[in-house]
FIFI-295375 format. One record per residue: residue number from 0; residue in three letters; y, x, z of N, C-alpha, C, CB in turn. Coordinates in Angstrom, 3 decimals. Atoms other than C-alpha are relative to their C-alpha. Glycine has a CB too. Example, Ala and Ser with C-alpha at 12.3 -4.5 7.8 and 13.67 -1.06 7.14 Angstrom:
FIFI-295375
PT; pos; code; n_Y; n_X; n_Z; ca_Y; ca_X; ca_Z; c_Y; c_X; c_Z; cb_Y; cb_X; cb_Z
PT; 0; ALA; -1.190; 0.890; 0.000; -4.500; 12.300; 7.800; 1.200; 0.900; 0.000; 0.027; -0.992; 1.246 $
PT; 1; SER; -1.190; -0.820; -0.060; -1.060; 13.670; 7.140; 1.090; -0.770; 0.730; 0.462; 0.414; -1.415 $
***
This chain:
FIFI-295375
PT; pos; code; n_Y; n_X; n_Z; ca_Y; ca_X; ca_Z; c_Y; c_X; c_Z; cb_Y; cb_X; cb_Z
PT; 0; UNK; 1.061; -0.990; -0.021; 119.690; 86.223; 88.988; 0.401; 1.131; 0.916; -0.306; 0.521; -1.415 $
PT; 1; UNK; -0.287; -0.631; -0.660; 119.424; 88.679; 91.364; -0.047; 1.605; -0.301; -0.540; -0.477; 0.823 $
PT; 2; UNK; 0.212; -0.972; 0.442; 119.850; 92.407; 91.393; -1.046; 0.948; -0.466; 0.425; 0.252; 0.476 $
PT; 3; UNK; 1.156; -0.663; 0.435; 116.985; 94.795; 90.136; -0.273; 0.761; 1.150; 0.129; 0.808; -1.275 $
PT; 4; UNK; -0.114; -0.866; -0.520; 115.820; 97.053; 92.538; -0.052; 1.432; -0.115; -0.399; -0.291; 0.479 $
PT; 5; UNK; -0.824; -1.169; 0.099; 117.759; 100.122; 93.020; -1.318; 0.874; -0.535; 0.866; 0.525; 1.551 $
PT; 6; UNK; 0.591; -1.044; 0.398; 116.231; 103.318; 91.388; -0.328; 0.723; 0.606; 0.377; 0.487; -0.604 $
PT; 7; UNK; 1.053; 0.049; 1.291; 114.431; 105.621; 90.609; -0.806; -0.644; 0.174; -0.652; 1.035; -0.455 $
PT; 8; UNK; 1.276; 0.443; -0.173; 111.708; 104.500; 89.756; -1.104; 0.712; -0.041; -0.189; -0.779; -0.693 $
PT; 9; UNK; 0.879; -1.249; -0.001; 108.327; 106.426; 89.876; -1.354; -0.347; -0.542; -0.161; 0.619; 1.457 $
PT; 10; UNK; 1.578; 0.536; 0.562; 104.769; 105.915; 88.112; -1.361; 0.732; 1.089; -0.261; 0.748; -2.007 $
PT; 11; UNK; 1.261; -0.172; -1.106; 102.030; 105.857; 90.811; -1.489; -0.193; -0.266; 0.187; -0.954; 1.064 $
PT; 12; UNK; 1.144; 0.443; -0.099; 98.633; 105.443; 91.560; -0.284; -1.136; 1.650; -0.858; 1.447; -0.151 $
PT; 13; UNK; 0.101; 0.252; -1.176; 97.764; 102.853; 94.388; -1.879; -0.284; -0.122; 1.170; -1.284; 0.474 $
PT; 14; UNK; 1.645; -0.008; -0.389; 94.108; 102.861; 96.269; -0.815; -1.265; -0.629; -0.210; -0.099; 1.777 $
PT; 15; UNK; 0.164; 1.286; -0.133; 94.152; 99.748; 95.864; -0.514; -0.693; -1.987; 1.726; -0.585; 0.831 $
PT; 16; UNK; 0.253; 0.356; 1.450; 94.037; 99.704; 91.849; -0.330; 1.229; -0.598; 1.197; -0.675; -0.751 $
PT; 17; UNK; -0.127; -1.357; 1.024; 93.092; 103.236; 90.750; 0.015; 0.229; -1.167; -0.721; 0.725; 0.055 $
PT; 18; UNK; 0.304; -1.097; 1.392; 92.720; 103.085; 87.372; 1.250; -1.318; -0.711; -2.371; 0.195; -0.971 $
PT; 19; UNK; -0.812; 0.781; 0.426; 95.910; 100.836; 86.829; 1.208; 0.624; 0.558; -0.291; -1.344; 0.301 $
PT; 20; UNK; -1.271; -0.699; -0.709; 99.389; 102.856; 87.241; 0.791; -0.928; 0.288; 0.796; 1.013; -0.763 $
PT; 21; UNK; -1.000; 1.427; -0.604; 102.107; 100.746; 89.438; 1.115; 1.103; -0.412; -0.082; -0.774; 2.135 $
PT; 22; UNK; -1.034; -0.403; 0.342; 105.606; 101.354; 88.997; 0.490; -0.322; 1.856; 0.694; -0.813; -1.506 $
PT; 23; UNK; -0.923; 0.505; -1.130; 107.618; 102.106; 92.467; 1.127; 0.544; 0.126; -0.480; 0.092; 1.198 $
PT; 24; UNK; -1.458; -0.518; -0.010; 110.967; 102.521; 93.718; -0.401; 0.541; 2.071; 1.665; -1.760; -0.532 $
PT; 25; UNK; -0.119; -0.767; -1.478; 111.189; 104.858; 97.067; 1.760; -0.617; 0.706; -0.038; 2.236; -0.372 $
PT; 26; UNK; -1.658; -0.031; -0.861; 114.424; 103.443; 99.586; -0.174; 0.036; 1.138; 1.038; -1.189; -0.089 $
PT; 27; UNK; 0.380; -0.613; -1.033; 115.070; 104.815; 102.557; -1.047; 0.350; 0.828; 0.436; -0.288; 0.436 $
PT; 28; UNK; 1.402; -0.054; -0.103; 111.576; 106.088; 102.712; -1.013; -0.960; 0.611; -0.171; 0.989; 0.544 $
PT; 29; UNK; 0.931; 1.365; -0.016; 109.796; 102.711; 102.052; -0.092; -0.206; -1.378; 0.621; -1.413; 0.791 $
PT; 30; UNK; 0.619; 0.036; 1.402; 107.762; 102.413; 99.061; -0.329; -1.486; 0.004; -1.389; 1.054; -0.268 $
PT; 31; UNK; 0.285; 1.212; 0.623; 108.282; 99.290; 97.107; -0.785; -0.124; -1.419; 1.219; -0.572; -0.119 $
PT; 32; UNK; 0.701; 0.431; 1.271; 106.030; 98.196; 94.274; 0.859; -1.211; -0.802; -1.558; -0.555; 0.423 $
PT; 33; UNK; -1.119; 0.616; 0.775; 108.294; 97.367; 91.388; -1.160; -1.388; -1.073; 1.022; 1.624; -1.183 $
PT; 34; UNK; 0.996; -0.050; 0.888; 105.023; 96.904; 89.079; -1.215; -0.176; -0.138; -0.003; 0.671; -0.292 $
PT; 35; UNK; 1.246; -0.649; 0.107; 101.571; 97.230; 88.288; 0.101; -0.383; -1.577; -1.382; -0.576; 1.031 $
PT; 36; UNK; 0.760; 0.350; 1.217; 100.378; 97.682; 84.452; -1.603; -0.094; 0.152; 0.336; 1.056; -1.059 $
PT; 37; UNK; 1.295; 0.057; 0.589; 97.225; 96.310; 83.425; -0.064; 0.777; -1.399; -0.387; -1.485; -0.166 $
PT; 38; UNK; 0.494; -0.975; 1.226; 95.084; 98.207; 80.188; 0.149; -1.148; -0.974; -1.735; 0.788; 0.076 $
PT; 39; UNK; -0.562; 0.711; 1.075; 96.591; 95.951; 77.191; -1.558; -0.557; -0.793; 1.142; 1.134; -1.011 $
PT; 40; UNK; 1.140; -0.334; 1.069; 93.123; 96.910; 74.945; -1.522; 0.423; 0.629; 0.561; 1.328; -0.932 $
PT; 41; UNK; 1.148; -0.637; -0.756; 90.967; 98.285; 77.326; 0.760; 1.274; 0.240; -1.535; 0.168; -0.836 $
PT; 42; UNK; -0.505; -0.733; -0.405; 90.776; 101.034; 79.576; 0.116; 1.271; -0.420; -0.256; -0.120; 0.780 $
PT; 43; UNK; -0.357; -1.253; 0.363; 90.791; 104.024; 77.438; 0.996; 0.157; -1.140; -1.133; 0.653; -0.284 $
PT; 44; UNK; -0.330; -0.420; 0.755; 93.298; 103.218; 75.309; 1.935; 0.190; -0.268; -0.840; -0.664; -0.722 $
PT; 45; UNK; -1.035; -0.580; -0.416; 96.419; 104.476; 77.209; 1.098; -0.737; 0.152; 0.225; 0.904; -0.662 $
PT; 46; UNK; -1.827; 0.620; 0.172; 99.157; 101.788; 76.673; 0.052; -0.505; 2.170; 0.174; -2.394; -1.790 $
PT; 47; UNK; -0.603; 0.230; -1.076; 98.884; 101.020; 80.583; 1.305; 1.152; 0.668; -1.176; -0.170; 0.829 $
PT; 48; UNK; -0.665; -0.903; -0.517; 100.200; 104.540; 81.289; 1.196; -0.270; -0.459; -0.429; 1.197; -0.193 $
PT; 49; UNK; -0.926; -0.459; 1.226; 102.447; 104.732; 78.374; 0.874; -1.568; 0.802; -0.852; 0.051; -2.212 $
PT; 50; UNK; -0.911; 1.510; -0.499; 103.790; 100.973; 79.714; 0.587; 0.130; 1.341; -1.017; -1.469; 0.143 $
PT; 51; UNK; -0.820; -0.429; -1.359; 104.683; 102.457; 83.692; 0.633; 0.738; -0.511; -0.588; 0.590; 1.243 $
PT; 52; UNK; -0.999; -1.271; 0.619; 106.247; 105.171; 81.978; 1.365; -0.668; -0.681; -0.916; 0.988; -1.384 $
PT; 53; UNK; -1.216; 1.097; 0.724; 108.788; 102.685; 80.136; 0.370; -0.439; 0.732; -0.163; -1.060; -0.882 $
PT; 54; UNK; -0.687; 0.845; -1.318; 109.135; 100.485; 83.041; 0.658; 0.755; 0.827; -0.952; -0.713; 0.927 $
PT; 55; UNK; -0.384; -1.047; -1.360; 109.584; 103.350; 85.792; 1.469; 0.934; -0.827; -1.820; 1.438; 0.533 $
PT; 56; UNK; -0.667; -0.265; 0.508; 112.364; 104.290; 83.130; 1.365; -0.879; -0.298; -0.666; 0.337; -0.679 $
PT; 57; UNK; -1.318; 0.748; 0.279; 114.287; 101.501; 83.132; 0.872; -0.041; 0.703; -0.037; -1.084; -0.191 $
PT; 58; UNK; -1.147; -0.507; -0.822; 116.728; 101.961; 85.835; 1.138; 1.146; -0.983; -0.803; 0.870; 1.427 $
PT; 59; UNK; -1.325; -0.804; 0.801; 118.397; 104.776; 83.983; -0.154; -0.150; -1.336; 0.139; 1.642; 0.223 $
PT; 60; UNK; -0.516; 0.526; 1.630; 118.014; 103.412; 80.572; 1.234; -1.167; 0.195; -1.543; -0.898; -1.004 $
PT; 61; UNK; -1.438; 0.528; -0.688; 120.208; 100.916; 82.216; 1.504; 0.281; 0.174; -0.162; 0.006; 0.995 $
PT; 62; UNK; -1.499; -0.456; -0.573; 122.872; 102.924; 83.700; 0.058; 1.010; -1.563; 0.069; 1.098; 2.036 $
PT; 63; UNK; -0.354; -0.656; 1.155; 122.631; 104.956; 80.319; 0.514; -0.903; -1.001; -1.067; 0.722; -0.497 $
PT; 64; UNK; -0.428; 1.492; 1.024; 123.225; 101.760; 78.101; 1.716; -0.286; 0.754; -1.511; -1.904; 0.431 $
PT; 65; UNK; -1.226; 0.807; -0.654; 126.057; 100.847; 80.217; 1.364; 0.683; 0.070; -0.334; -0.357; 1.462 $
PT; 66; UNK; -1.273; -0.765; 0.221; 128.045; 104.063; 80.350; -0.004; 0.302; -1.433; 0.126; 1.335; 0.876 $
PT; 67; UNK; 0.074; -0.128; 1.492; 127.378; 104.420; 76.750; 0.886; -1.232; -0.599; -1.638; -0.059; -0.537 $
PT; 68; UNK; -0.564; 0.837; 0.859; 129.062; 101.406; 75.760; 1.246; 0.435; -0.529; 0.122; -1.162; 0.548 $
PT; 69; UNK; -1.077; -0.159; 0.704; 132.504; 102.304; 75.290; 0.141; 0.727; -1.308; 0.713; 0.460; 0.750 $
PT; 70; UNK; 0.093; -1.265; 1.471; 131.386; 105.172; 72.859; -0.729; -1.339; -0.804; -1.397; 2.023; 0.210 $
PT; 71; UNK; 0.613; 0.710; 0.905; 128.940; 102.893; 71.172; 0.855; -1.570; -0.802; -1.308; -0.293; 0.834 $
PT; 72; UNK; -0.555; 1.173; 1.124; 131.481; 100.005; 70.043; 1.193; 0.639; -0.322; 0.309; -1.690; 0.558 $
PT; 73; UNK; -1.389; -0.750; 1.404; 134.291; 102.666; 68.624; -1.174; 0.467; -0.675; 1.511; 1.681; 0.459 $
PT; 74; UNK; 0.790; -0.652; 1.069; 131.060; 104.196; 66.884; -0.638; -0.954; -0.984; -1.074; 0.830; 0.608 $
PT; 75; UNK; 1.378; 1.109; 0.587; 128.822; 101.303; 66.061; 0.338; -1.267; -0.775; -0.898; -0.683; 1.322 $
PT; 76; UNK; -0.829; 1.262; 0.757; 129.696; 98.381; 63.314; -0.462; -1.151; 1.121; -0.613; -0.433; -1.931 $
PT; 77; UNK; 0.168; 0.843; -1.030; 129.908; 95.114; 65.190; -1.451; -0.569; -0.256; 1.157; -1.068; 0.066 $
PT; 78; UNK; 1.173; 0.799; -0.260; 126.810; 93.594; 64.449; -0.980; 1.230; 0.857; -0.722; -0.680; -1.613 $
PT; 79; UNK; 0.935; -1.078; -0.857; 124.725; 97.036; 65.484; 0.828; -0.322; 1.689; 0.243; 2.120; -0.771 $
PT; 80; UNK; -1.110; 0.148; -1.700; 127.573; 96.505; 69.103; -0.482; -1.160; 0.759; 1.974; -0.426; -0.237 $
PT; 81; UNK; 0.396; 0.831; -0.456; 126.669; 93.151; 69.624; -1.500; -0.228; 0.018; 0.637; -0.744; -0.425 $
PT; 82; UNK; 1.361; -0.052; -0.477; 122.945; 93.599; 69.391; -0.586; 1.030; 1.521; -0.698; 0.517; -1.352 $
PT; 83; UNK; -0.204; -0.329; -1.494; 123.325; 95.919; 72.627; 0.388; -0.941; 0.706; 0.861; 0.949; 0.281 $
PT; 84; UNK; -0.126; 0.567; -0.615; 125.275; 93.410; 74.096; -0.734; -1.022; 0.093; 0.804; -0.039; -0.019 $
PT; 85; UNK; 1.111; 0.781; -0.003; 122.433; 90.840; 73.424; -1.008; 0.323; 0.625; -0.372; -0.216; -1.003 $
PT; 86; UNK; 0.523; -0.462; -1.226; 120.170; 93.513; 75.420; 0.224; 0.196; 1.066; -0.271; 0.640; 0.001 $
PT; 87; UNK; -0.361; -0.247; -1.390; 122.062; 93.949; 77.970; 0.127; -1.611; 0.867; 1.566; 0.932; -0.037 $
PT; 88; UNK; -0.182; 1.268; -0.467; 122.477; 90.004; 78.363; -1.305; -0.396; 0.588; 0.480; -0.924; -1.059 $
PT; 89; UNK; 1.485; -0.001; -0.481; 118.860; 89.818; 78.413; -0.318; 0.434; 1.813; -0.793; 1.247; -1.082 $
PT; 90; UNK; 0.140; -0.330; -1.783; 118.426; 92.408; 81.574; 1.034; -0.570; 0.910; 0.129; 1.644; 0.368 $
PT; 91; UNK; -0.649; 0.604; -1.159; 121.168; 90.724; 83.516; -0.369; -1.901; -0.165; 1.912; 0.499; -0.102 $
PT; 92; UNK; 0.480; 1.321; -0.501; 119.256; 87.489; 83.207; 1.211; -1.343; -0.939; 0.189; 0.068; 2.100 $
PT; 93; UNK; -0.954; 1.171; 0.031; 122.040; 85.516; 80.928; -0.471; -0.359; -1.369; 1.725; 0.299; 0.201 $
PT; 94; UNK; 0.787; 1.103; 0.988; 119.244; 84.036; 78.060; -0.046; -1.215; -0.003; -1.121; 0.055; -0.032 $
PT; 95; UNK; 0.093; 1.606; -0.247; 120.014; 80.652; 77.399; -1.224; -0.302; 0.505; 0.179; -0.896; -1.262 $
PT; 96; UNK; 1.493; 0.472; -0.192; 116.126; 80.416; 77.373; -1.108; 0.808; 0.363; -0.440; -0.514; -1.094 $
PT; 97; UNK; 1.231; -1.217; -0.270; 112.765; 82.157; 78.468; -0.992; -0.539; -1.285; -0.989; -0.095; 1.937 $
PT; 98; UNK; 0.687; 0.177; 0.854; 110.818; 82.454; 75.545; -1.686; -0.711; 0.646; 0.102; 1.381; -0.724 $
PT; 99; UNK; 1.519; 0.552; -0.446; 106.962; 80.564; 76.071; -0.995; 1.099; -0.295; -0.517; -1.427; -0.880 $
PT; 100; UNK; 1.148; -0.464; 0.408; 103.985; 82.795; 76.249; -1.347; -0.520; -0.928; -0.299; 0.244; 0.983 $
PT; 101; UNK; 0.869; 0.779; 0.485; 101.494; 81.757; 73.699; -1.186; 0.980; 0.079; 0.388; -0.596; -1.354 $
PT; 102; UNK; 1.526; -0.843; -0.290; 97.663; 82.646; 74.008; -0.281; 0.944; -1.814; -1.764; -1.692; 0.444 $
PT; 103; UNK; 0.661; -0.863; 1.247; 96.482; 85.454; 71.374; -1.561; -0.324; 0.296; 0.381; 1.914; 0.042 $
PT; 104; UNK; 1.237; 0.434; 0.130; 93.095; 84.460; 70.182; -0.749; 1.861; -0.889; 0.067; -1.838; -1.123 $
***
């Protein structure tokens, strides 16, 4: 799996989708589109925003998870320790399996 792309990240608007916030990352002033949320429920009932806002956050929830570890397994009993390390296995792509999407009716 390959790397994520680099941070930050930023919650946008593009012309192109106005009423759907994208998630981008700015590098060496070239705007990449990390993202786009669609409206979960429909469009007034906020989880698209609220969902770029999480995404465009994950970069430094990342690097915060990561320098946090050493504190978090002298603090944390092992099973709470190893359920981080089960998220963090996740974002670096090392899930035995990809779970199946099933249709909600």
């Amino acid at each position: 799996m390959g790397q994520h792309t680099q941070g930050p990240w930023v919650v946008s608007l593009d012309p192109r989708y106005p009423n759907e916030p994208c998630i981008d990352a700015v590098i060496d002033g070239v705007v990449w589109h990390v993202a786009l949320c669609h409206h979960a429920a429909g469009p007034d009932d906020g989880s698209a925003e609220a969902n770029a806002r999480l995404i465009a956050a994950a970069p430094e929830l990342l690097a915060t998870l990561r320098e946090a570890l050493p504190v978090l397994r002298a603090e944390l009993d092992q099973s709470r320790y190893q359920a981080v390390l089960s998220v963090l296995a996740k974002i670096e792509g090392a899930r035995p399996h990809r779970q199946q999407r099933t249709e909600q009716h």
